[in-house]
C-alpha positions as CSV (number, residue, x, y, z in Angstrom):
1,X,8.5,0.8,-26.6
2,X,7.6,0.5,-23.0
3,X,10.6,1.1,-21.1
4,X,8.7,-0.4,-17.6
5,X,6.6,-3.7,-20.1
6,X,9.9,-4.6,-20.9
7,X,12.1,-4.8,-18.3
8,X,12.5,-8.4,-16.9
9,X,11.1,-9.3,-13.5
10,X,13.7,-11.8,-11.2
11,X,12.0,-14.0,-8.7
12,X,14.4,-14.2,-6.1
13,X,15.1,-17.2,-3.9
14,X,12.3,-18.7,-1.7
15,X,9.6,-17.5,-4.6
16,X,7.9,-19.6,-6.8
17,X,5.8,-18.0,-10.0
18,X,3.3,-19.8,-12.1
19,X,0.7,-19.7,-14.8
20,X,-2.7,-21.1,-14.6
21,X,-4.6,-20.0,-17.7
22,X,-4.4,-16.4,-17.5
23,X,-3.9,-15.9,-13.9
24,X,-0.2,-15.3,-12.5
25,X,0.2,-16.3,-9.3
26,X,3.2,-15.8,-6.9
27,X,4.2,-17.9,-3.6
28,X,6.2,-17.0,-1.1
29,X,7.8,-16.9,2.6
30,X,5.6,-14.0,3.4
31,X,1.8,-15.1,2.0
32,X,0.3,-15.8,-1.8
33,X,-0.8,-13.5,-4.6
34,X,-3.0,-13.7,-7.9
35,X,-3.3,-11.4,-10.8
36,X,-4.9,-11.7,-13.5
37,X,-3.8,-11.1,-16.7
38,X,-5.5,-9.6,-20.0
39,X,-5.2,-12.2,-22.8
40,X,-3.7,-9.2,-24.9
41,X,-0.4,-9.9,-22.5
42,X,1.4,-13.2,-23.3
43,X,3.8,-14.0,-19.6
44,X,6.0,-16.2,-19.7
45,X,8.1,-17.5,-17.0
46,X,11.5,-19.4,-17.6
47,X,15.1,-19.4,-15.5
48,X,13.8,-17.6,-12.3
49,X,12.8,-14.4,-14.7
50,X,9.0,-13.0,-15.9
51,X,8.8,-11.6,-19.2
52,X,6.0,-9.5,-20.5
53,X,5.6,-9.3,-24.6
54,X,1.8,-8.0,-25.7
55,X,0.4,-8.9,-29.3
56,X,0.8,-5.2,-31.3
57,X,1.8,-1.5,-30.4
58,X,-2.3,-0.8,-29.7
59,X,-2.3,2.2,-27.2
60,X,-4.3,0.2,-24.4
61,X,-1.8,-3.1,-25.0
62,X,1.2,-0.8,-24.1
63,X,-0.3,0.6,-21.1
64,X,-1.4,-2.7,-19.9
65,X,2.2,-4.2,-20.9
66,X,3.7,-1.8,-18.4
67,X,0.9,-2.3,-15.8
68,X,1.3,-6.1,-15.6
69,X,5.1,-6.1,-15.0
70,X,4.8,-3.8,-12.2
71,X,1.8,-5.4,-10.8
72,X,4.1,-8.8,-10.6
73,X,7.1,-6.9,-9.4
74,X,5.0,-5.7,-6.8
75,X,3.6,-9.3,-5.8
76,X,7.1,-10.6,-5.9
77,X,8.6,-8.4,-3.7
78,X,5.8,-8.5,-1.2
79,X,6.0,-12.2,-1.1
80,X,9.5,-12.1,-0.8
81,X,10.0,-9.1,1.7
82,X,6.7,-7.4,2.7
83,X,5.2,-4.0,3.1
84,X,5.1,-1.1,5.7
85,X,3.4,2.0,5.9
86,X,3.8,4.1,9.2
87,X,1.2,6.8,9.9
88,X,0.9,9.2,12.9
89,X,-2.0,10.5,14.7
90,X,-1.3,14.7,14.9
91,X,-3.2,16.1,17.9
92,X,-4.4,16.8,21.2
93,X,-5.9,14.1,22.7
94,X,-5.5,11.6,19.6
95,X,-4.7,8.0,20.6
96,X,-4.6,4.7,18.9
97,X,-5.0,0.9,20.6
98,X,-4.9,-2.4,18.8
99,X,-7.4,-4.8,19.7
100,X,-7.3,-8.2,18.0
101,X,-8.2,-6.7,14.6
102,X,-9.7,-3.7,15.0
103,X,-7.8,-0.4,15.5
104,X,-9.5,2.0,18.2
105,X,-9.1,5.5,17.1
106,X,-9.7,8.6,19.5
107,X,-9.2,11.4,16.8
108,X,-11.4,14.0,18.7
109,X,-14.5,13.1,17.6
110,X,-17.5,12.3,20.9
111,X,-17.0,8.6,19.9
112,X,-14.0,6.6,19.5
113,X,-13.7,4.8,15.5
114,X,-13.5,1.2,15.6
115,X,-11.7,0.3,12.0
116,X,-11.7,-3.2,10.9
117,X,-8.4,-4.3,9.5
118,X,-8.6,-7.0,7.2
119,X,-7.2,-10.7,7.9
120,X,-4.1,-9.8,5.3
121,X,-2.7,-6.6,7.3
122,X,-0.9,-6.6,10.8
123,X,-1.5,-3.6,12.7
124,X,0.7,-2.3,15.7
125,X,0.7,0.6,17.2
126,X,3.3,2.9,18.9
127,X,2.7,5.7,21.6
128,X,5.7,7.4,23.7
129,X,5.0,10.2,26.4
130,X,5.3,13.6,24.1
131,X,5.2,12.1,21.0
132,X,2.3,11.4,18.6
133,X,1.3,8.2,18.6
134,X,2.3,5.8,15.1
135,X,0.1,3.3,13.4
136,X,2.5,0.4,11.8
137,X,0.9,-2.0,9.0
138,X,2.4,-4.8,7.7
139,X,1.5,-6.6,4.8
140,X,2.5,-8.9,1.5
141,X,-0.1,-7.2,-1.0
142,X,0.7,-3.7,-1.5
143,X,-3.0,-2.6,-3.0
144,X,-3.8,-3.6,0.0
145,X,-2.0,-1.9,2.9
146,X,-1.7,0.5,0.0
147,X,-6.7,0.9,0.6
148,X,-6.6,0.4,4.4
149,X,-4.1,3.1,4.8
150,X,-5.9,5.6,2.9
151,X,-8.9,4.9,4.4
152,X,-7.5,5.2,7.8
153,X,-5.9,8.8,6.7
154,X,-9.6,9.6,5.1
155,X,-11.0,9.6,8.6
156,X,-9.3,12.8,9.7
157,X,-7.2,14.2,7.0
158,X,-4.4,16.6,7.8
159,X,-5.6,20.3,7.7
160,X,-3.6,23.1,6.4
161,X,-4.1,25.6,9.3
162,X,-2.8,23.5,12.6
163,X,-2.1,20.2,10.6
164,X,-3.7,18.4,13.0
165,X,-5.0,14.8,11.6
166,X,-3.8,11.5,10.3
167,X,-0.3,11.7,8.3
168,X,1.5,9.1,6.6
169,X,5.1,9.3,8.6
170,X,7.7,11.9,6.9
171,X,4.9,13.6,4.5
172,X,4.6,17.4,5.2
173,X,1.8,19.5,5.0
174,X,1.7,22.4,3.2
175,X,0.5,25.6,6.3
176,X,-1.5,28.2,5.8
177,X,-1.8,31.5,7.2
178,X,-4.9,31.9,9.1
179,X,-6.3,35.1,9.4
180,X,-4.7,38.7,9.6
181,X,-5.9,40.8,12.0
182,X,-7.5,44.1,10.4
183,X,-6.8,47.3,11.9
C-alpha cells in the first residue's frame, strides 16, 4: 500500500480543482497549474478532497500513485500560498541587481551573468553593508522555482575549501582542510 498514493489531498478555500480528460488542473489566488495524469491513475475529485486509486498493485502504478498525489499537493499549495527559495551569494566582490527580469550576477568572473528569469518567478534581491547579498524567488509552481534555483546555484557552486559560491540560505557546506605544510 502506498502510504503517500493514498492519503487524501484537501483543497482549501479560494482553490478550485478540476478534470479535463486526463489533465488535473488547479486554480487559485496565486496563478494556475496543469498536470497530467497517466491513464493507469483514476482522480477523482468530490467534497473539496482529491483522491488517488490506480488500476492493480503493478510496481510502476504504485510509484506513479504516490507521485500524482504529491504532484497535486504541491500545485494546491502553491496556488493557495506560494513558494520561496532564498539563496546567498558567498564572496568577495559577489553582487546581485534585479533588472526587469533578468538577475545581473557579479560572481567573480571578467563578465557579469545576465540570467533570464522566467515570466512565472519574482525575483528580489537583498544586499546590506557586511552581509552577503540574498536572492529571493517567489513563485506558485514549485518545479519551477524548484529549475531556476538550481541553475542559478550551478553557475558558481559552493566549494569545500573557502566556501565561496552560491548557497541556498541555511545549507552548510561541508570544509576541507587545504593543505599541510611539510617540514
Amino acid at each position: 500500500m502506498s502510504r503517500i498514493g493514498n492519503a487524501p489531498v484537501e483543497i482549501p478555500e479560494g482553490v478550485e480543482a478540476r478534470m479535463e480528460g486526463q489533465t488535473l488542473i488547479v486554480k487559485g489566488p496565486k496563478g494556475e497549474l496543469t498536470q497530467d495524469v497517466d491513464s493507469c491513475i483514476t482522480v477523482s475529485i468530490a467534497d473539496g478532497i482529491i483522491t488517488f486509486d490506480r488500476e492493480n498493485d503493478h510496481k510502476d502504478q504504485r510509484s506513479m500513485h504516490g507521485l500524482y498525489r504529491s504532484l497535486a499537493s504541491n500545485m494546491v499549495e502553491g496556488v493557495s500560498k506560494g513558494y520561496t527559495t532564498k539563496q546567498e551569494l558567498v564572496g568577495v566582490g559577489y553582487r546581485a541587481a534585479v533588472q526587469g527580469q533578468k538577475l545581473d550576477l557579479a560572481l567573480g568572473f571578467s563578465h557579469n551573468i545576465l540570467f533570464e528569469i522566467p515570466a512565472e518567478v519574482k525575483v528580489k534581491t537583498e544586499q546590506e553593508r557586511g552581509k552577503n547579498p540574498i536572492v529571493t524567488l517567489e513563485s506558485h509552481d514549485k518545479q519551477l522555482i524548484g529549475q531556476v534555483a538550481a541553475k542559478i546555484r550551478s553557475l558558481r557552486k559552493p566549494e569545500p575549501y573557502k566556501g565561496k559560491g552560491i548557497r541556498f540560505v541555511g545549507e552548510h557546506i561541508r570544509r576541507k582542510a587545504g593543505k599541510s605544510a611539510a617540514k
